[in-house]
N, CA, C and O atoms as CSV, one atom per row, in Angstrom:
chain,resi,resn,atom,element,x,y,z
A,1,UNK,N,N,93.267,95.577,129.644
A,1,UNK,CA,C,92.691,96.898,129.449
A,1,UNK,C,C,92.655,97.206,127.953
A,1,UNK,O,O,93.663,97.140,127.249
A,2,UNK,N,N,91.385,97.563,127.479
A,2,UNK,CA,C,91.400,97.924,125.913
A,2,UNK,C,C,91.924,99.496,126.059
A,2,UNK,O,O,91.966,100.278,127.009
A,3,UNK,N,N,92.382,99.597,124.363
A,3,UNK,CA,C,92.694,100.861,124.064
A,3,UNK,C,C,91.024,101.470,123.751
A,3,UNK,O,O,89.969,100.877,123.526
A,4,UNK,N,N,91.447,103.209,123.885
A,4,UNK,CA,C,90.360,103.734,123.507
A,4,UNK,C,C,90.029,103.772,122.297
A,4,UNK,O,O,91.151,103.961,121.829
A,5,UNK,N,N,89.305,103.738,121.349
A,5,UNK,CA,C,88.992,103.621,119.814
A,5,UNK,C,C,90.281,105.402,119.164
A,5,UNK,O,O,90.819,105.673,118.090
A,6,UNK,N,N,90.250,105.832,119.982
A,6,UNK,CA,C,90.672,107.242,119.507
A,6,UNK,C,C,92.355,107.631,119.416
A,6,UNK,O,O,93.055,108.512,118.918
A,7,UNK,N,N,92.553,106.182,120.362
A,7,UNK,CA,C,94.185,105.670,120.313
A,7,UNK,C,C,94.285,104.319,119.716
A,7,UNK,O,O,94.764,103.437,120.430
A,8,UNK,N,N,93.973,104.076,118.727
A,8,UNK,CA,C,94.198,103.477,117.625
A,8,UNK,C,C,94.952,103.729,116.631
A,8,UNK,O,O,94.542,104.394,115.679
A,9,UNK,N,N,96.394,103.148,116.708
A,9,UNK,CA,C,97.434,103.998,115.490
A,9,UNK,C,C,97.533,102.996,114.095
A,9,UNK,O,O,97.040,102.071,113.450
A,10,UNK,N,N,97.868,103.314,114.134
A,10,UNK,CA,C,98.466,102.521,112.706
A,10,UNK,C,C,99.294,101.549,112.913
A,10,UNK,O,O,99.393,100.837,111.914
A,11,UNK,N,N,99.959,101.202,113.826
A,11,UNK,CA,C,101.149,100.647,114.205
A,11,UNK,C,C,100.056,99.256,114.395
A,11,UNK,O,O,99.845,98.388,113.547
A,12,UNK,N,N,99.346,99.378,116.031
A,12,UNK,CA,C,98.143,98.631,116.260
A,12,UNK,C,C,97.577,98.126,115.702
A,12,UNK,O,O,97.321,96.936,115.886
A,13,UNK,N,N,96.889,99.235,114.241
A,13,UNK,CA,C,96.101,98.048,113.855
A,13,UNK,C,C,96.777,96.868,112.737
A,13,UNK,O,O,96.448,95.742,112.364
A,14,UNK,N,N,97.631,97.589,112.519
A,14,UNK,CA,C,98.823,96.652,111.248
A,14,UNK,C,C,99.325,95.183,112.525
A,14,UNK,O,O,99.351,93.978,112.273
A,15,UNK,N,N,99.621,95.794,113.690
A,15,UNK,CA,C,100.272,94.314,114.339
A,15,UNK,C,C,98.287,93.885,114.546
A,15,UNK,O,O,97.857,92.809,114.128
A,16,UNK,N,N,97.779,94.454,114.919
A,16,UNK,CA,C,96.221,93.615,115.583
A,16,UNK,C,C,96.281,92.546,114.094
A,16,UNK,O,O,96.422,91.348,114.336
A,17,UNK,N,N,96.180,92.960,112.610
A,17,UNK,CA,C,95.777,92.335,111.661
A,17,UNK,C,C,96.917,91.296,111.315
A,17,UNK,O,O,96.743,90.323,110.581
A,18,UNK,N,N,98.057,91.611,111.911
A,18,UNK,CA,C,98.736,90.352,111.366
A,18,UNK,C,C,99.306,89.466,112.703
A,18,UNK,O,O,100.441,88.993,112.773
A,19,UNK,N,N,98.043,89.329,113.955
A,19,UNK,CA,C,98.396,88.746,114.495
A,19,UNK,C,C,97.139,87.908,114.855
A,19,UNK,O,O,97.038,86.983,115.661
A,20,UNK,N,N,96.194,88.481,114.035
A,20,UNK,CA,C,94.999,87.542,113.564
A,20,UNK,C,C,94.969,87.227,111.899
A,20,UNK,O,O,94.088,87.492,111.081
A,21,UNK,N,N,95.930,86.736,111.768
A,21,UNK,CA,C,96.695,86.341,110.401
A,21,UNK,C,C,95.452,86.896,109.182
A,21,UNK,O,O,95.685,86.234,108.171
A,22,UNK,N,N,94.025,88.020,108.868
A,22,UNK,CA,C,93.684,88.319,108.566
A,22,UNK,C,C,93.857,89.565,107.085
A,22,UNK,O,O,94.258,90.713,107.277
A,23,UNK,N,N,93.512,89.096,105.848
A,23,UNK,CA,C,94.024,90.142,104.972
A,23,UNK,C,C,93.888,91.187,105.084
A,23,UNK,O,O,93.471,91.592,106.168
A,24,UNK,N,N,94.121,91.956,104.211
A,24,UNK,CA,C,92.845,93.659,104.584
A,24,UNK,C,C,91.866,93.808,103.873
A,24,UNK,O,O,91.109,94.723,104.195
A,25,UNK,N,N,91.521,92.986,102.670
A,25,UNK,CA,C,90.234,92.675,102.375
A,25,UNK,C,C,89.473,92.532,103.074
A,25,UNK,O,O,88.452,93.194,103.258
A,26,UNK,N,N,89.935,91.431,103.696
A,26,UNK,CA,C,88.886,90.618,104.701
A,26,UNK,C,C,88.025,91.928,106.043
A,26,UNK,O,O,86.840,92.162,106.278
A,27,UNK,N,N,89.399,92.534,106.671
A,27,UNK,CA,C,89.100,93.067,107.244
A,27,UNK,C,C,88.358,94.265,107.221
A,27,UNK,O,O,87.547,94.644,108.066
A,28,UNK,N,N,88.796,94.980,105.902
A,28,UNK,CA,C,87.936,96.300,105.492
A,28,UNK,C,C,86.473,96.263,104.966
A,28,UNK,O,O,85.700,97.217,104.875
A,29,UNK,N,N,86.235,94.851,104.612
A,29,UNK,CA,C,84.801,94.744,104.033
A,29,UNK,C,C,84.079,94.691,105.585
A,29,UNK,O,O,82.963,95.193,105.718
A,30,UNK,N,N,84.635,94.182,106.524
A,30,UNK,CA,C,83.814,93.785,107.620
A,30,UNK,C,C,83.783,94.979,108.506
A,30,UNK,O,O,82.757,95.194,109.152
A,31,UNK,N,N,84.666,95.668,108.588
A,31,UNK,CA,C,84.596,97.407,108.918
A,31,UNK,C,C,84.129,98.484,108.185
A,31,UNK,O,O,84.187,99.678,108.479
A,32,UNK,N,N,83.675,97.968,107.235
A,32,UNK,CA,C,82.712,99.375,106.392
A,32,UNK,C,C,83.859,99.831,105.480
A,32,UNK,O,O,83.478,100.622,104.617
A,33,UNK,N,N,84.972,99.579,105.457
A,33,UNK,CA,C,85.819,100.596,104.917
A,33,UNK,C,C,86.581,100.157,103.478
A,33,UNK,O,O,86.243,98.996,103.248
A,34,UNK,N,N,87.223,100.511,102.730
A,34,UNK,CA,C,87.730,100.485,101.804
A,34,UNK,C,C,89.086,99.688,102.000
A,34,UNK,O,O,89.710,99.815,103.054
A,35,UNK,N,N,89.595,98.768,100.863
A,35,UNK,CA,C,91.029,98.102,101.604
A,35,UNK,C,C,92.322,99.048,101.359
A,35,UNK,O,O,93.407,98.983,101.936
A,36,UNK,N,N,91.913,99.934,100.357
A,36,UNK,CA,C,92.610,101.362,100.484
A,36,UNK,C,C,93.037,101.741,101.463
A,36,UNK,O,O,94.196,101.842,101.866
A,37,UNK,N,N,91.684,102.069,102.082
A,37,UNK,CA,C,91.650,103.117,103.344
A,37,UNK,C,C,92.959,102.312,104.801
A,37,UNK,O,O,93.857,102.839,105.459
A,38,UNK,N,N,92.359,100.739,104.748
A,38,UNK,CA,C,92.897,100.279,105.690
A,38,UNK,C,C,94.672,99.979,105.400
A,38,UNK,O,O,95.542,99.752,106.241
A,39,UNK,N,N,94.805,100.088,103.743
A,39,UNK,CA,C,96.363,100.048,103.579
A,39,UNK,C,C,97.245,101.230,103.741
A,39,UNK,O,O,98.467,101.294,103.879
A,40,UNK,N,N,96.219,102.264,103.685
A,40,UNK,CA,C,96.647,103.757,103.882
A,40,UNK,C,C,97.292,104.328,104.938
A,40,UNK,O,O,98.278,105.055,105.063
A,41,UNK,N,N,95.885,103.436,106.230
A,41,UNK,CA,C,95.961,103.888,107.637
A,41,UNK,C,C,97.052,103.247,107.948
A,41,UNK,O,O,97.939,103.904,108.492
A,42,UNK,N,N,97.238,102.048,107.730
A,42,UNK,CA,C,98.354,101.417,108.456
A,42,UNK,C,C,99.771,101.497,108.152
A,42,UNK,O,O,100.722,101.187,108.870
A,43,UNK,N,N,99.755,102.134,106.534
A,43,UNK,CA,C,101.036,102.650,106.494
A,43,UNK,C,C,101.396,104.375,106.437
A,43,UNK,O,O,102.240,104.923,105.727
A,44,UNK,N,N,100.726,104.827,107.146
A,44,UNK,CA,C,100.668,106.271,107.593
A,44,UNK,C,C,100.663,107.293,106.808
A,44,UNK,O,O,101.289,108.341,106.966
A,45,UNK,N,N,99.813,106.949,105.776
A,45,UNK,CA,C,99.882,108.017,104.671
A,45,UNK,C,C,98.245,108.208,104.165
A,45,UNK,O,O,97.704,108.758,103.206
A,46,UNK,N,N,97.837,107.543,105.198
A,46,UNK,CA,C,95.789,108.288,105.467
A,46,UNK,C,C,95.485,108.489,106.807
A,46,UNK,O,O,96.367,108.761,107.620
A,47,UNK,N,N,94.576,108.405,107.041
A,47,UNK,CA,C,93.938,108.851,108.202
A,47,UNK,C,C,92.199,108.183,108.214
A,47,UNK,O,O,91.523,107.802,107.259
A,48,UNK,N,N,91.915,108.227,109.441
A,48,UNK,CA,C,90.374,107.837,109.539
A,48,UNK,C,C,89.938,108.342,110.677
A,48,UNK,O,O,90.583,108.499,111.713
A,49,UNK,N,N,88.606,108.645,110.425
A,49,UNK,CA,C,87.825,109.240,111.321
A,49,UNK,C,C,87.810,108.137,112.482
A,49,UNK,O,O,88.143,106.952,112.513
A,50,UNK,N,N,87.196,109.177,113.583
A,50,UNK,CA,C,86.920,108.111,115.173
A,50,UNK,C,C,85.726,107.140,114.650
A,50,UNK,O,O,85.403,106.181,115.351
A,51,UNK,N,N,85.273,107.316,113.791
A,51,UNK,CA,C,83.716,106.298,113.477
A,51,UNK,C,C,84.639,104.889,112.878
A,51,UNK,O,O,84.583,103.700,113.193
A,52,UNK,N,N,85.487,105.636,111.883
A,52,UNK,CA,C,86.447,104.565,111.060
A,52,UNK,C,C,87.131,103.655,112.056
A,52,UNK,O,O,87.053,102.427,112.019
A,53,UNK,N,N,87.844,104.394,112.998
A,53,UNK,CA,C,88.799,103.963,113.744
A,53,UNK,C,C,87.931,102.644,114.911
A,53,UNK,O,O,88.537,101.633,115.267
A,54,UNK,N,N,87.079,102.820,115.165
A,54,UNK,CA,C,86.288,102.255,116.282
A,54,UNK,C,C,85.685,101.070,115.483
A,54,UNK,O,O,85.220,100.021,115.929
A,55,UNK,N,N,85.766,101.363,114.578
A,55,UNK,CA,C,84.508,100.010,113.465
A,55,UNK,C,C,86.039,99.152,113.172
A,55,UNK,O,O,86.013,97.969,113.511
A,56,UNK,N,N,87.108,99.572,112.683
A,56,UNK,CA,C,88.192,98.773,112.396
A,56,UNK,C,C,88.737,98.246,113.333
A,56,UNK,O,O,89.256,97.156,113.091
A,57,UNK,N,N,88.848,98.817,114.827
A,57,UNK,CA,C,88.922,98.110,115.978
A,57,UNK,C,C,88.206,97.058,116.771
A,57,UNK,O,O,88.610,96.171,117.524
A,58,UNK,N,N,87.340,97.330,116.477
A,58,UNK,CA,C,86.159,96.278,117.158
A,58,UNK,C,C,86.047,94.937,115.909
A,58,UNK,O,O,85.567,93.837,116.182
A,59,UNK,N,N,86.573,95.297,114.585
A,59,UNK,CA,C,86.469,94.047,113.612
A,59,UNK,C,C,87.286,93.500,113.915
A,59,UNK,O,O,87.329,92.288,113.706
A,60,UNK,N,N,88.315,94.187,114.557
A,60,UNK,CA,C,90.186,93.048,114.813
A,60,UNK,C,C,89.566,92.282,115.932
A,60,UNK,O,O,89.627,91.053,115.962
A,61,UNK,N,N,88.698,93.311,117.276
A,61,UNK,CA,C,88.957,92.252,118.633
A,61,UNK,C,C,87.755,91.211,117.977
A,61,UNK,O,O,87.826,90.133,118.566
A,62,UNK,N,N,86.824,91.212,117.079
A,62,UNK,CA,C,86.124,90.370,116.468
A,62,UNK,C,C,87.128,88.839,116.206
A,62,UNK,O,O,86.760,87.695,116.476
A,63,UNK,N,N,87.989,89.110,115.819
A,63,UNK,CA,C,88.744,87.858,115.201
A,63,UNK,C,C,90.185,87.626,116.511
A,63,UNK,O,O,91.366,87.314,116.362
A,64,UNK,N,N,89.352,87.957,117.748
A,64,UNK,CA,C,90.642,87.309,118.912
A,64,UNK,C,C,91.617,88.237,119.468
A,64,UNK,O,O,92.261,87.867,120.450
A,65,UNK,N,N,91.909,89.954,118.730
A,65,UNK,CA,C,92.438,90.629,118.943
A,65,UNK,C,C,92.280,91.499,120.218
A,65,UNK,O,O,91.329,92.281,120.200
A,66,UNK,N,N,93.108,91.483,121.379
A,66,UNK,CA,C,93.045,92.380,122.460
A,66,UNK,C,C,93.812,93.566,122.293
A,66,UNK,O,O,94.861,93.292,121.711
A,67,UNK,N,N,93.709,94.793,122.573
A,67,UNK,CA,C,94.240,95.763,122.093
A,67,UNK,C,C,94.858,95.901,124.060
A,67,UNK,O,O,94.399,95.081,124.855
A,68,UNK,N,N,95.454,96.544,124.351
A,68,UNK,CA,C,96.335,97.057,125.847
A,68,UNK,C,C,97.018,98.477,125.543
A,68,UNK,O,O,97.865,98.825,124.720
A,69,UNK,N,N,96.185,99.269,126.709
A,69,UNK,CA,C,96.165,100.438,126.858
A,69,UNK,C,C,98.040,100.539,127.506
A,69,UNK,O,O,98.642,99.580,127.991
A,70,UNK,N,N,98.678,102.108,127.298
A,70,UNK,CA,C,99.598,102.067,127.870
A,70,UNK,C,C,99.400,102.532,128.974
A,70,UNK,O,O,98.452,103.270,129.238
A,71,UNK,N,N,100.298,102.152,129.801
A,71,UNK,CA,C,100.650,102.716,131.513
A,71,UNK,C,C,101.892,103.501,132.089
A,71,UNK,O,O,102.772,104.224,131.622
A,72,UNK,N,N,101.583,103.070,133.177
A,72,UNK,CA,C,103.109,103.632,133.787
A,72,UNK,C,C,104.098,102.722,133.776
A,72,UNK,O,O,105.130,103.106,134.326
A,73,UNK,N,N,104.113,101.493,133.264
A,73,UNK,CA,C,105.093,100.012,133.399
A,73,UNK,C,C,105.427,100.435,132.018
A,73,UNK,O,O,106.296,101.238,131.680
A,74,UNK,N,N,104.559,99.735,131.233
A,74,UNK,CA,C,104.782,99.048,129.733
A,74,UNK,C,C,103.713,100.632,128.512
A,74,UNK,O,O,102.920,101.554,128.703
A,75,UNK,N,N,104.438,100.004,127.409
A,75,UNK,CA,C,103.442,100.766,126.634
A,75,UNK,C,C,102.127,99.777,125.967
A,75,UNK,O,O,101.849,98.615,126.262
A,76,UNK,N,N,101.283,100.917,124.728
A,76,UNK,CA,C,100.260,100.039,124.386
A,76,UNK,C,C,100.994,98.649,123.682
A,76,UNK,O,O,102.199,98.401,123.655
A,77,UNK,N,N,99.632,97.654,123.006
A,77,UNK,CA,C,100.259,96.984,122.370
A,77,UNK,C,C,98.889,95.443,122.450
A,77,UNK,O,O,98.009,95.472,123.310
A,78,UNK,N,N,98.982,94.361,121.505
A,78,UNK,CA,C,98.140,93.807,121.244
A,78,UNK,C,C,98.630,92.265,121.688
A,78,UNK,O,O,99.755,91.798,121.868
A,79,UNK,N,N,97.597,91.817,121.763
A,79,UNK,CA,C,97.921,90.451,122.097
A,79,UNK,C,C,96.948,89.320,121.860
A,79,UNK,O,O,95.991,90.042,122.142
A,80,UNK,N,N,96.293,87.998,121.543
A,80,UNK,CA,C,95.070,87.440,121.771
A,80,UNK,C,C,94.615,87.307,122.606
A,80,UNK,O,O,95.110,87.281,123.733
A,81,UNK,N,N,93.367,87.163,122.249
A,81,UNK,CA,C,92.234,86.743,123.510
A,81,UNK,C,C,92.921,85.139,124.039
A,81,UNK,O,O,93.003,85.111,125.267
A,82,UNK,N,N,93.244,84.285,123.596
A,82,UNK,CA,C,93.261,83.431,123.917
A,82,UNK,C,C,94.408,82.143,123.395
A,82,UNK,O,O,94.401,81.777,122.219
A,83,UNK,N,N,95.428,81.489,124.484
A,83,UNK,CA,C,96.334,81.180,124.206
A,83,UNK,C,C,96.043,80.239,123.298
A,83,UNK,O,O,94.930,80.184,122.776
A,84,UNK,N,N,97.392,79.073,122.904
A,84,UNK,CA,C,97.393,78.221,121.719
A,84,UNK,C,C,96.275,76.838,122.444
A,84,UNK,O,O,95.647,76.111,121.673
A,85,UNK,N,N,96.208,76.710,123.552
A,85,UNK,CA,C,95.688,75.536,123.761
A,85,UNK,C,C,93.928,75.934,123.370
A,85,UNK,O,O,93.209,75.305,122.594
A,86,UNK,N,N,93.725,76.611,123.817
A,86,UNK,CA,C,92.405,77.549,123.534
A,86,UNK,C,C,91.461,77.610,121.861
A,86,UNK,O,O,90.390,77.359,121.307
A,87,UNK,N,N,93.077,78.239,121.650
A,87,UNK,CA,C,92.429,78.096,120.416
A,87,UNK,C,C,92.373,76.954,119.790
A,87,UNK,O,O,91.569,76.757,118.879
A,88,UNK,N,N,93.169,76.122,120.180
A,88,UNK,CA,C,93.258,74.654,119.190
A,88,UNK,C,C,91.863,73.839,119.701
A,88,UNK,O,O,91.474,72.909,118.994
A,89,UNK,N,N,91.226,74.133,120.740
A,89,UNK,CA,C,90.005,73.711,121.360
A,89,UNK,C,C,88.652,74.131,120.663
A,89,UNK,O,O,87.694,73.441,120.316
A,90,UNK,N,N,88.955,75.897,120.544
A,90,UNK,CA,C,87.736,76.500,119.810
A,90,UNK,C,C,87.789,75.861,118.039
A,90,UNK,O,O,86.783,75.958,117.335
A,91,UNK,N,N,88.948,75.298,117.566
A,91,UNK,CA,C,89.018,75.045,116.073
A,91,UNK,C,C,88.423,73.468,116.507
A,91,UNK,O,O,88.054,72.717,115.605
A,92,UNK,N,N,88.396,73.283,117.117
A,92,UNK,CA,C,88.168,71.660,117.260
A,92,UNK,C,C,86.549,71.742,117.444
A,92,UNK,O,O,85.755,70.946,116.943
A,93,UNK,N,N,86.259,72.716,118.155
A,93,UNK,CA,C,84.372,72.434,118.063
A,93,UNK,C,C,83.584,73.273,117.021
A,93,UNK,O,O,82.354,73.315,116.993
A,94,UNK,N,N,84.415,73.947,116.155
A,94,UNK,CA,C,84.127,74.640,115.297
A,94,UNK,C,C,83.734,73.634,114.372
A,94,UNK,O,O,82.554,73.555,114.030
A,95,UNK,N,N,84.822,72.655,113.819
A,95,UNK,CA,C,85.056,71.661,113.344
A,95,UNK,C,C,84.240,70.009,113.591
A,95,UNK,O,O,84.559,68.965,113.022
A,96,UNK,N,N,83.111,70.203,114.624
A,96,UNK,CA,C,82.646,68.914,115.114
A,96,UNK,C,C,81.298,69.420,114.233
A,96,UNK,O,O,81.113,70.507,113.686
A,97,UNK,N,N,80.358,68.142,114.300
A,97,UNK,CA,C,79.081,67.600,113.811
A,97,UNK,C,C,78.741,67.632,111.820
A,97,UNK,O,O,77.716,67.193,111.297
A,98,UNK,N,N,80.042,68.335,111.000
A,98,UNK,CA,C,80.016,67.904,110.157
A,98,UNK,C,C,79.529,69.189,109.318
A,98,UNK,O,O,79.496,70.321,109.802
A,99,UNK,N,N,79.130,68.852,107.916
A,99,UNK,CA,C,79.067,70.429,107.091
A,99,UNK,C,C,77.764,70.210,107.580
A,99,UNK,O,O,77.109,69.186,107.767
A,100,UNK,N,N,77.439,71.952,107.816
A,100,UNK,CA,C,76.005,72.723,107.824
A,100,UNK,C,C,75.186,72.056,106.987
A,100,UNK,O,O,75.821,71.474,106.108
A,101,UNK,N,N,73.759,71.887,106.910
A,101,UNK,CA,C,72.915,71.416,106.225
A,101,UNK,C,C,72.285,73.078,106.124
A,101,UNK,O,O,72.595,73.998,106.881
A,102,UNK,N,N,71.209,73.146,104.823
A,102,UNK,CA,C,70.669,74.538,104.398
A,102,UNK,C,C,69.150,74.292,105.827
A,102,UNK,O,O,68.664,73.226,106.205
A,103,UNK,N,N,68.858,75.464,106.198
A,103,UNK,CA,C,67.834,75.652,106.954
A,103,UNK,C,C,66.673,75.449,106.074
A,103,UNK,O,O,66.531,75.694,104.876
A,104,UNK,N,N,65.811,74.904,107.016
A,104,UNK,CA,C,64.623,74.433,106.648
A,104,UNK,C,C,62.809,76.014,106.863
A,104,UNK,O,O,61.644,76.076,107.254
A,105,UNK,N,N,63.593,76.621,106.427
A,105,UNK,CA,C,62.812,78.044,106.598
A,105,UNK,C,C,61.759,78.074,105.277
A,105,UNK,O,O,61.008,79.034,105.108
């Protein structure tokens, strides 16, 4: 179960980004946002709009990140899309037929 973009804390997105071993460069250029903004949010001394919050969320589950809504069992909390065998599979065909050649456009 995903979280809603609007329960997106800080906590979340700090574990989402360092559990897609991702900088905050990386991540804030690809969310529109400033690496400010994203060092701010995550250490609780900014804030971001629901537009912010939803674009920085959807860049984490971009790079494997599942976000999990809380319940009546467990609370929220993040996890990957996909275990170690998985991924060592997706790096392996990532990795097949050799460097890109430039398009012929």
């Amino acid at each position: 179960m995903r979280v809603l973009p609007q329960d997106l804390t800080p906590g979340l997105a700090r574990a989402g980004r360092a559990l897609a071993q991702i900088n905050s460069l990386i991540i804030s250029e690809e969310a529109g946002l400033t690496r400010q903004q994203v060092r701010d949010f995550e250490k609780r001394v900014g804030s971001l709009t629901l537009d912010e919050k939803t674009r920085l969320q959807k860049t984490l589950e971009s790079y494997g990140v599942v976000f999990i809504a809380e319940d009546d069992q467990i609370g929220h909390g993040v996890r990957k899309r996909y275990n170690a065998s998985k991924t060592r599979q997706l790096k392996r065909w990532e990795d097949e037929g050799g460097q890109p050649g430039e398009n012929d456009y």
